[in-house]
N, C-alpha and C positions, 0 to 999 in steps of 0.2 A: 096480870097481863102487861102493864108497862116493862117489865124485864123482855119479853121478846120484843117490844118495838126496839130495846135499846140494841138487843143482841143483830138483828133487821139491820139497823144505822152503822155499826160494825163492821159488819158485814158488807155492806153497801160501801164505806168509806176502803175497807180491802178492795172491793173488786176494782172500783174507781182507779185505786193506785194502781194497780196490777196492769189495768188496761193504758193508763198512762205511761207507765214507764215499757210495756211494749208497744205502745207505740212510736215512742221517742228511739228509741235504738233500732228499729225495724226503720223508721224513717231517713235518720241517719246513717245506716245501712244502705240504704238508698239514695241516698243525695251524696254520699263522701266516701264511696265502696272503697279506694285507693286507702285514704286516709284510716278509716275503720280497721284495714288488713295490716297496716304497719302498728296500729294502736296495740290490736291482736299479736304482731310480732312481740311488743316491745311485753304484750303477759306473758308471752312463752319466753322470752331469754331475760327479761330483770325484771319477776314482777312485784319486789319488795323492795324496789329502787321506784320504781311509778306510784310503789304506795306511798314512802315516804316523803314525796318530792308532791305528790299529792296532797297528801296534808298538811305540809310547810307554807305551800303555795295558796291551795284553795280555803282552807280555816280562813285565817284572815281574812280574804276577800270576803267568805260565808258571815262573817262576822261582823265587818262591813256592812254586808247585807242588812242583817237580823238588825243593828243598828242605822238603819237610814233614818230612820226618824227621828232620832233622838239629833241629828247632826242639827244645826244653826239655821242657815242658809236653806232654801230649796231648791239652788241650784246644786248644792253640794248633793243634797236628799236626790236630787234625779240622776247625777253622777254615781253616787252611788248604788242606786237601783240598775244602773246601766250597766253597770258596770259587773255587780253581783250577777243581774240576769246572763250576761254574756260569759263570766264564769259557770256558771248551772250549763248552759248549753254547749259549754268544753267539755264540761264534764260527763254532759248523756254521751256525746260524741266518742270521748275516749272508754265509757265505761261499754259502749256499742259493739268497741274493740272485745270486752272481757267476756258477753254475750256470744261473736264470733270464734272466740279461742274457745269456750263452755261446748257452743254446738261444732266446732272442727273435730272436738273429742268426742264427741256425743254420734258422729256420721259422717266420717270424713267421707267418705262417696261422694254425700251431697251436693248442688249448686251452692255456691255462698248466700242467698237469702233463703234456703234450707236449713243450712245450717244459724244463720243468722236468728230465726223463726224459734226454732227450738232452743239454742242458748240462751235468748231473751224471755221464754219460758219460765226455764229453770233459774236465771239468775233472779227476774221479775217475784217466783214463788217464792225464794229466799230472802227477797229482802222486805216483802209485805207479810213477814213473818211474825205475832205481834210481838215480843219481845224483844229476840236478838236479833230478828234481822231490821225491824226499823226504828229500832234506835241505836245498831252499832252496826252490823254489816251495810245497811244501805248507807248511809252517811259516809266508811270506810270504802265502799264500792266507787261513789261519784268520787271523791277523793284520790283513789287511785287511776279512775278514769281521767278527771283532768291531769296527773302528774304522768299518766302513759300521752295523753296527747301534746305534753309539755315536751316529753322525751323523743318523740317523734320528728318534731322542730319542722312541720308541714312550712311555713315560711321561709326558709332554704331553700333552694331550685339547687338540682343537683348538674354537676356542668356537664357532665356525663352519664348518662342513666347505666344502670348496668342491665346489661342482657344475657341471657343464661348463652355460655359458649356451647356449640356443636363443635365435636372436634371431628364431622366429616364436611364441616364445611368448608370452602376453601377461604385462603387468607384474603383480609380483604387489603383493597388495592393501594397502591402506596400514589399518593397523588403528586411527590414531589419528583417520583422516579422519571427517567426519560420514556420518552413511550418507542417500543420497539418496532421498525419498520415492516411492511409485509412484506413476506418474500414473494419473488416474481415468477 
């Protein structure tokens, strides 16, 4: 009988994670919908440049992490945890993006937290997978999530937004032109 309590705690330690990590990308889906949909852009047009640039980036800081303790100082130890954490939550952010791209394909119909819902699903099942997904797809997943949010460059302001043109609308007006008198 101790083997099914073990199998039980397993199990239990899966659903845990599962429900965590949709949480985190369903919330951030919600809080950063802008940002989420370019993260998603940047899976669909380079997403082996986000991965890489993800693991360049986020290793070290994770590593960082994994070592806080060991550093000297406790101010360094809190720096560092601050620091790591605020990596981890670039990374749900950007991987919230690969969730979105997973369910755009899965139901393009949908609302985006339909589609948000279901990609978080399916990506969440894959990486509380117990071998390959959570000890190399999930880890490769947050990793390319922060290197899509890296790619994004959200701290930019763009001077000019783009807006989709209509081309039955009319031009719009030229402010420096003379303005033409009414006729009488």
């Amino acid at each position: 009988m101790p083997y099914t309590e073990i199998v039980r705690a397993i199990v239990a330690l899966h659903l845990a994670a599962f429900l965590i990590l949709f949480g985190h990308w369903l919330t951030m889906t919600g809080l950063f919908p802008g940002t989420v949909r370019r993260c998603a852009e940047q899976y669909e047009r380079r997403p082996v440049r986000a991965t890489l640039v993800g693991i360049l980036s986020f290793g070290p800081v994770l590593l960082l992490l994994l070592n806080a303790g060991n550093l000297g100082h406790p101010l360094f130890q809190l720096l560092a945890i601050a620091l790591g954490s605020l990596a981890l939550l670039l990374a749900f952010l950007g991987s919230a993006g690969l969730a979105l791209r997973i369910g755009r394909n899965l139901s393009p119909e949908e609302e985006i937290w339909a589609q948000s819902r279901r990609g978080s699903v399916v990506l969440g099942l894959v990486f509380i997978t117990p071998a390959l997904g959570s000890l190399f797809l999930g880890p490769i997943g947050l990793a390319s999530g922060f290197g899509a949010f890296l790619l994004t460059r959200p701290w930019k302001k763009k001077v000019f937004p783009e807006q989709p043109s209509d081309p039955h609308s009319p031009a719009p007006a030229n402010p420096d032109a003379p303005a033409i008198p009414p006729m009488p």
